[in-house]
C-alpha positions in Angstrom: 0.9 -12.2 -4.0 0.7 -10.5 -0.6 3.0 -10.3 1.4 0.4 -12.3 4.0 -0.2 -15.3 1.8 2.0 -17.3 3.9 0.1 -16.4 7.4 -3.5 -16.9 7.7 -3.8 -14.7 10.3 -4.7 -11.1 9.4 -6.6 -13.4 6.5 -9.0 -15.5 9.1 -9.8 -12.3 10.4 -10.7 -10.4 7.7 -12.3 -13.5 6.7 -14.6 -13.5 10.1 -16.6 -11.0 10.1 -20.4 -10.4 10.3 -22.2 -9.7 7.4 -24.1 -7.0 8.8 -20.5 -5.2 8.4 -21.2 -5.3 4.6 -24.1 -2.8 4.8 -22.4 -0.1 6.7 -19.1 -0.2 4.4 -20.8 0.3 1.1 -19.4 3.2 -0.9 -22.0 5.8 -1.1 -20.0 8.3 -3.8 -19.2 10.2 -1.7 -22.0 11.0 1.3 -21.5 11.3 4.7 -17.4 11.8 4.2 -18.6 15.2 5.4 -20.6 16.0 8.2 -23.4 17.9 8.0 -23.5 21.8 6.7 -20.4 21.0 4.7 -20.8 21.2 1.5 -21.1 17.5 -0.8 -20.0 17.3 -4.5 -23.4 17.2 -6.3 -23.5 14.0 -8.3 -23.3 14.4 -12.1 -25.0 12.8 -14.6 -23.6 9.1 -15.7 -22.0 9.9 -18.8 -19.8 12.7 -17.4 -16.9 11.8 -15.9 -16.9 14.9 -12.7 -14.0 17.0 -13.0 -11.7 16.4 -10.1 -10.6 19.5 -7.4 -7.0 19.6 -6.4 -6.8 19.9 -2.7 -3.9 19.9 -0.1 -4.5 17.3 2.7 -2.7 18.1 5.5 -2.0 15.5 7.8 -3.2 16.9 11.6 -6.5 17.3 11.8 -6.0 21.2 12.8 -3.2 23.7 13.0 -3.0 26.8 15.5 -3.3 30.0 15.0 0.5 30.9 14.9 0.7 28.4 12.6 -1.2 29.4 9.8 1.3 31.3 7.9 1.9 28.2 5.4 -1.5 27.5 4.9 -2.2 30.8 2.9 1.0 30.1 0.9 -0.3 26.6 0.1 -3.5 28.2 -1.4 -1.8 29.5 -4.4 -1.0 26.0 -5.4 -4.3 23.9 -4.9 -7.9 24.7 -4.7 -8.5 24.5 -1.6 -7.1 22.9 1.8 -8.4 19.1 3.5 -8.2 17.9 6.9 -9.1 14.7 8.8 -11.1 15.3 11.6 -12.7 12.8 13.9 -16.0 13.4 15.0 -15.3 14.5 18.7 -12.9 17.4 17.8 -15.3 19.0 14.8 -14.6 22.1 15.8 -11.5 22.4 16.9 -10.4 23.4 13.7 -12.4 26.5 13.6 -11.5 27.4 17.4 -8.0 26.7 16.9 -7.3 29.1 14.3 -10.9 31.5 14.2 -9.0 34.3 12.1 -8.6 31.7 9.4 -9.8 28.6 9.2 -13.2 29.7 10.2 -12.8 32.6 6.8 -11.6 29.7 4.8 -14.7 27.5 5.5 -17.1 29.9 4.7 -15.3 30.4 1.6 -15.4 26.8 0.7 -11.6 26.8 1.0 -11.3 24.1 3.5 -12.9 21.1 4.0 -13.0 19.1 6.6 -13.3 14.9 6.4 -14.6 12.4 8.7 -12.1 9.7 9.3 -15.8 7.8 10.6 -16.7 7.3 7.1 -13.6 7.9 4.7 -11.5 5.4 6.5 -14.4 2.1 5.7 -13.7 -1.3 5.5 -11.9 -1.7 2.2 -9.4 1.5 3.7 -9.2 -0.1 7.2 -8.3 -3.6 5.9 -5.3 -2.0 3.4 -3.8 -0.1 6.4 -4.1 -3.5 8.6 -2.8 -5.4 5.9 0.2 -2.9 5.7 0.6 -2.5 8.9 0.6 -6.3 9.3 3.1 -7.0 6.9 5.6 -4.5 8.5 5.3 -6.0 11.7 6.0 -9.3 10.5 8.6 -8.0 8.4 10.6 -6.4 11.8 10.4 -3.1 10.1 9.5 -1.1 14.0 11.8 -3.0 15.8 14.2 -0.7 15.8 12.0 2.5 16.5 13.5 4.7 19.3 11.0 4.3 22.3 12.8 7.4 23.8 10.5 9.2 21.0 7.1 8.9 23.6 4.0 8.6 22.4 0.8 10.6 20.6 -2.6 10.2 20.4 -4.5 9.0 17.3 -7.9 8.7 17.5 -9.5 5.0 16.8 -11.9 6.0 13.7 -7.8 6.7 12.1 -7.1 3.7 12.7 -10.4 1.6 10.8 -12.4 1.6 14.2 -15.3 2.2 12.3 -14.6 0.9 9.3 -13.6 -2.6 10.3 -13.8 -2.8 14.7 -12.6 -6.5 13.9 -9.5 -5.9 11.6 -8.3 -2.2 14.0 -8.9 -4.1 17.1 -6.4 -7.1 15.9 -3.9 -4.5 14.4 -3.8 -2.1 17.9 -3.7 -5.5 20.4 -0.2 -6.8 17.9 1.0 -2.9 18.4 0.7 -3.3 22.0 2.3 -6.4 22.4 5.0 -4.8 20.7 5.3 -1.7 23.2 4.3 0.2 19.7 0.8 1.3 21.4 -0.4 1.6 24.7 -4.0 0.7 26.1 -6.6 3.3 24.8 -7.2 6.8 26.3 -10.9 6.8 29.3 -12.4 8.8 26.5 -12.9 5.6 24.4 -11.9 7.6 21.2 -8.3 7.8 20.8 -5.3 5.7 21.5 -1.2 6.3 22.3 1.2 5.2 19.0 4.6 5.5 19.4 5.7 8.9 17.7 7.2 7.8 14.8 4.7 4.9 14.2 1.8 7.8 14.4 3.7 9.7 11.7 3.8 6.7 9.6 0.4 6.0 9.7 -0.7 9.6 9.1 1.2 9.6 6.0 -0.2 6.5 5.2 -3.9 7.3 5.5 -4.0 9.9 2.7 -2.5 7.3 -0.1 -4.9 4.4 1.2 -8.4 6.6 0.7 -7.6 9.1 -2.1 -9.6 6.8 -4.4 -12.5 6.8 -1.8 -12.4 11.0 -1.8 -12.7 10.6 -5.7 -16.4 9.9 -5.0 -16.8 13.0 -3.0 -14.8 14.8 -6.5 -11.2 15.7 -4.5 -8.2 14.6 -5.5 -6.2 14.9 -2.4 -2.5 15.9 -2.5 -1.1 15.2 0.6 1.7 18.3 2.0 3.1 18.9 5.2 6.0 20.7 6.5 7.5 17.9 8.5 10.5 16.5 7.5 10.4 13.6 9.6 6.9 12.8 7.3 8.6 12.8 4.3 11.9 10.4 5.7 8.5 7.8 7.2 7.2 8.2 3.6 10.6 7.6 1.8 11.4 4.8 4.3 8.2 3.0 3.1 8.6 3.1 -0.5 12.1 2.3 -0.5 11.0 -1.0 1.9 11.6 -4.4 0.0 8.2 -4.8 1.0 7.0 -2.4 -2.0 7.4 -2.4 -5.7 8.1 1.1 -5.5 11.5 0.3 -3.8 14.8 1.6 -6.0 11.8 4.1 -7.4 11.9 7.0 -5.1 12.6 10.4 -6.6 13.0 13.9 -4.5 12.3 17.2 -6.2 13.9 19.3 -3.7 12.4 22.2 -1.9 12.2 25.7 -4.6 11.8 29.0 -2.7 8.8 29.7 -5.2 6.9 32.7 -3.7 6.9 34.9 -0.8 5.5 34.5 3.4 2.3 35.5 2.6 1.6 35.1 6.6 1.4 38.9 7.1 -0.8 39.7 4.2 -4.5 39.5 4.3 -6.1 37.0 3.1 -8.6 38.7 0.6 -5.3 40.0 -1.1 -3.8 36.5 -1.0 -7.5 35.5 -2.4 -6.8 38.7 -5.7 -3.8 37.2 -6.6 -4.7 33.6 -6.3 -7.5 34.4 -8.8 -4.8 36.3 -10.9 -1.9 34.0 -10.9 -3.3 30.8 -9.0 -3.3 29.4 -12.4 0.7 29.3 -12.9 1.3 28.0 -9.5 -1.3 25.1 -9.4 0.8 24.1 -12.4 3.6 24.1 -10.7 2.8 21.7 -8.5 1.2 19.5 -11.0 4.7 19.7 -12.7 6.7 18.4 -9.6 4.2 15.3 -9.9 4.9 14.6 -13.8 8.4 15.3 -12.6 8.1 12.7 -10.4 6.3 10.2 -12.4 8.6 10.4 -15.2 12.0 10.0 -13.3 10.6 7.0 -11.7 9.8 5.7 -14.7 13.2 6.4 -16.2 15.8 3.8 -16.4 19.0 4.2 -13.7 21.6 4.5 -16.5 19.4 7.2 -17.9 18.7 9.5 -14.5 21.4 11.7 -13.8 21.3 13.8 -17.6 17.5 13.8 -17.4 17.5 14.7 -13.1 20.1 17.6 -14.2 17.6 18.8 -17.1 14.2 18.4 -15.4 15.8 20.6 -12.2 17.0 23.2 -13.6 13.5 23.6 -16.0 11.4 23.6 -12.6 14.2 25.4 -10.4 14.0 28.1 -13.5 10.3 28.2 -12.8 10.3 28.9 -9.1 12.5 31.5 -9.5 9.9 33.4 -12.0 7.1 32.4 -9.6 9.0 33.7 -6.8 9.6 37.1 -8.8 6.1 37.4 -9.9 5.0 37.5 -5.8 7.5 39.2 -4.6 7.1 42.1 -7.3 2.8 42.0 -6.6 3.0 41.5 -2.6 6.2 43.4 -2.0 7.8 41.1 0.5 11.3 40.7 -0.4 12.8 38.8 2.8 10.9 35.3 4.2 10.0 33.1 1.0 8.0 29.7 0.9 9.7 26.9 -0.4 7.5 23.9 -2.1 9.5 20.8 -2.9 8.3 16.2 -3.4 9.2 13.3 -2.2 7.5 9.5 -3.7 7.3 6.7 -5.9 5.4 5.8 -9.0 5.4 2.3 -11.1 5.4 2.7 -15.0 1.8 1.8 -15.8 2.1 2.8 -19.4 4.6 0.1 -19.8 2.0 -2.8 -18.0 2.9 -4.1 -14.6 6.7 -4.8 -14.3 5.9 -5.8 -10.7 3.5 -8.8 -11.6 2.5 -10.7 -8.0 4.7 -8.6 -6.4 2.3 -5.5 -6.8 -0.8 -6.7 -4.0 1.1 -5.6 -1.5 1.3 -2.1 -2.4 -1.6 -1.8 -4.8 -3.7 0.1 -2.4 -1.0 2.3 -1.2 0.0 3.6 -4.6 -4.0 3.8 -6.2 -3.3 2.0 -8.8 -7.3 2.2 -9.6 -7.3 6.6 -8.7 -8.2 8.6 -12.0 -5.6 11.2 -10.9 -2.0 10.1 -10.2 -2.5 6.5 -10.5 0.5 3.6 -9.3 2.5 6.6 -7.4 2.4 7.5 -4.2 4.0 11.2 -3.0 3.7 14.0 -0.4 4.2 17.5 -1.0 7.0 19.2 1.5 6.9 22.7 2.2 8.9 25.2 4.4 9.2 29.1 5.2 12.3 30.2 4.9 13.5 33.5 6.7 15.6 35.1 4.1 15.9 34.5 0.3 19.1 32.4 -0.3 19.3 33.3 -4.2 
């Protein structure tokens, strides 16, 4: 049962509106969640199930040029890297970091997503729900207003997906000091800091089944502690069926900075060894899965065994770059934080489980029932 079925509110809403919004919602496998001269997953034939391509999803919609160290790092372990962006900054991605975000798109290495179309109806009215039920639930009254505020832009927040449903969500923000009246350029809006972070972690859970259709299977990473605390917050809230189920596999130094090499030698050893790594990162999510899954009385001898395997193979991952790039000092540490219910057991959760169902994907081919974020840092010196 939601966590709404006592309110009609949110409900008479979603319940209101126009029909003609049922046309411009439908899901279209995958078209239009790029723009134009991006390239679109080509559809397969019935029968075949289309094989899935593991992506980061990073959470801004673009990252500077100084910054980019982390995103060469992070293409040793997926294959390829996905942003958000809204249609009025398009380009910013490529004019914000030209030497290589603009490389990586030609490459087919990054993709970017339009929040216009990935972020439709059925998206906009899980966040709204969410976001609803938090509210109600006093779980931002005590957010520090000293934080300030950041601008999200509307098609984030299900402006385009459901006008109806963001409008209602952004007027109870407001009234709550959470969200402050939207920017002259009709496009983005102020969210208290910590709020913004929350929902940008959010996003990424709520359409990962929608970017199915388009064949990604997003694996949302970002280098921002604070992210991963929102994120832990969430699924730990008595609001979810995740709470009690929240597992960290802490951060492995697992390969070098690979900021100061160049990125067609990056490229050589990715095709080399990409292999090993990608695995590694699948592993952390079976790690994760299973230890959520794994009764309380049972955690600590399996935590202590599972650690050491994965803490065993960063170490070997970390030697294998640093022997081929020959950077011995600033390493790259890859570590995850989330939840997971125990689907091969059946639905421990029963009623309980419509409040979080679209958050964890319970209907995703990959990861289903969990929800996770991948945290990743560059660390100066090697400290093993």
């Amino acid at each position: 049962m939601s966590l709404l079925a006592s309110n009609g509110d949110l409900r008479a809403v979603r319940g209101s509106l126009h029909v003609a919004l049922a046309s411009h919602c439908k899901l279209q496998a995958g078209l239009n969640l790029y723009a134009e001269g991006d390239e679109v997953a080509e559809d397969e034939p019935p029968s075949v199930e289309p094989t899935l391509r593991e992506v980061a999803y990073l959470h801004e919609p673009y990252w500077y040029a100084g910054e980019s160290d982390w995103v060469k790092s992070l293409l040793l372990f997926f294959e390829g890297i996905a942003i958000l962006v809204p249609d009025y900054m398009w380009d910013r991605p490529l004019e914000s970091d030209p030497s290589l975000a603009a490389p990586l798109s030609d490459l087919g290495l990054l993709t970017r997503l339009r929040p216009e179309s990935l972020v439709d109806r059925s998206v906009a009215g899980d966040l709204a729900e969410l976001l609803d039920g938090l509210m109600r639930r006093g779980a931002f009254s005590k957010l520090n207003q000293e934080e300030g505020f950041a601008d999200i832009s509307l098609s984030r927040l299900g402006w385009d997906g459901d006008p109806t449903l963001s409008e209602y969500i952004i007027e109870e923000l407001k009234a709550r000091g959470l969200a402050k009246k939207t920017r002259g350029d009709g496009v983005s809006i102020p969210l208290q800091r910590e709020l913004r972070t929350l929902v940008l972690i959010t996003l990424p859970q709520l359409f990962r089944l929608r970017a199915e259709q388009a064949g990604l299977s997003l694996q949302p990473a970002t280098r921002d502690s604070r992210s991963i605390k929102a994120l832990r917050d969430l699924l730990n809230s008595p609001a979810m069926p995740t709470q009690g189920n929240v597992v960290v596999a802490d951060l492995e130094q697992v390969c070098v900075d690979l900021s100061s090499v160049p990125l067609d030698d990056v490229l050589a050893f990715r095709t080399d060894h990409g292999e090993e790594y990608r695995s590694y990162a699948r592993e952390l999510r079976r790690f994760m899965r299973e230890m959520a899954a794994t009764p309380a009385a049972e955690q600590s001898e399996a935590l202590l065994d599972r650690r050491e395997a994965i803490a065993d193979e960063a170490d070997r991952l970390r030697r294998l770059s640093r022997r081929s790039m020959r950077r011995p000092l600033a390493t790259f540490g890859l570590g995850l934080a989330g939840g997971a219910l125990n689907l091969a057991m059946g639905n421990p959760i029963g009623a309980g489980i419509a409040f979080g169902s679209g958050f964890l994907g319970l209907q995703r081919r990959s990861d289903a029932g969990s929800a996770y974020s991948y945290l990743f840092t560059i660390q100066d010196r090697l400290s093993r």
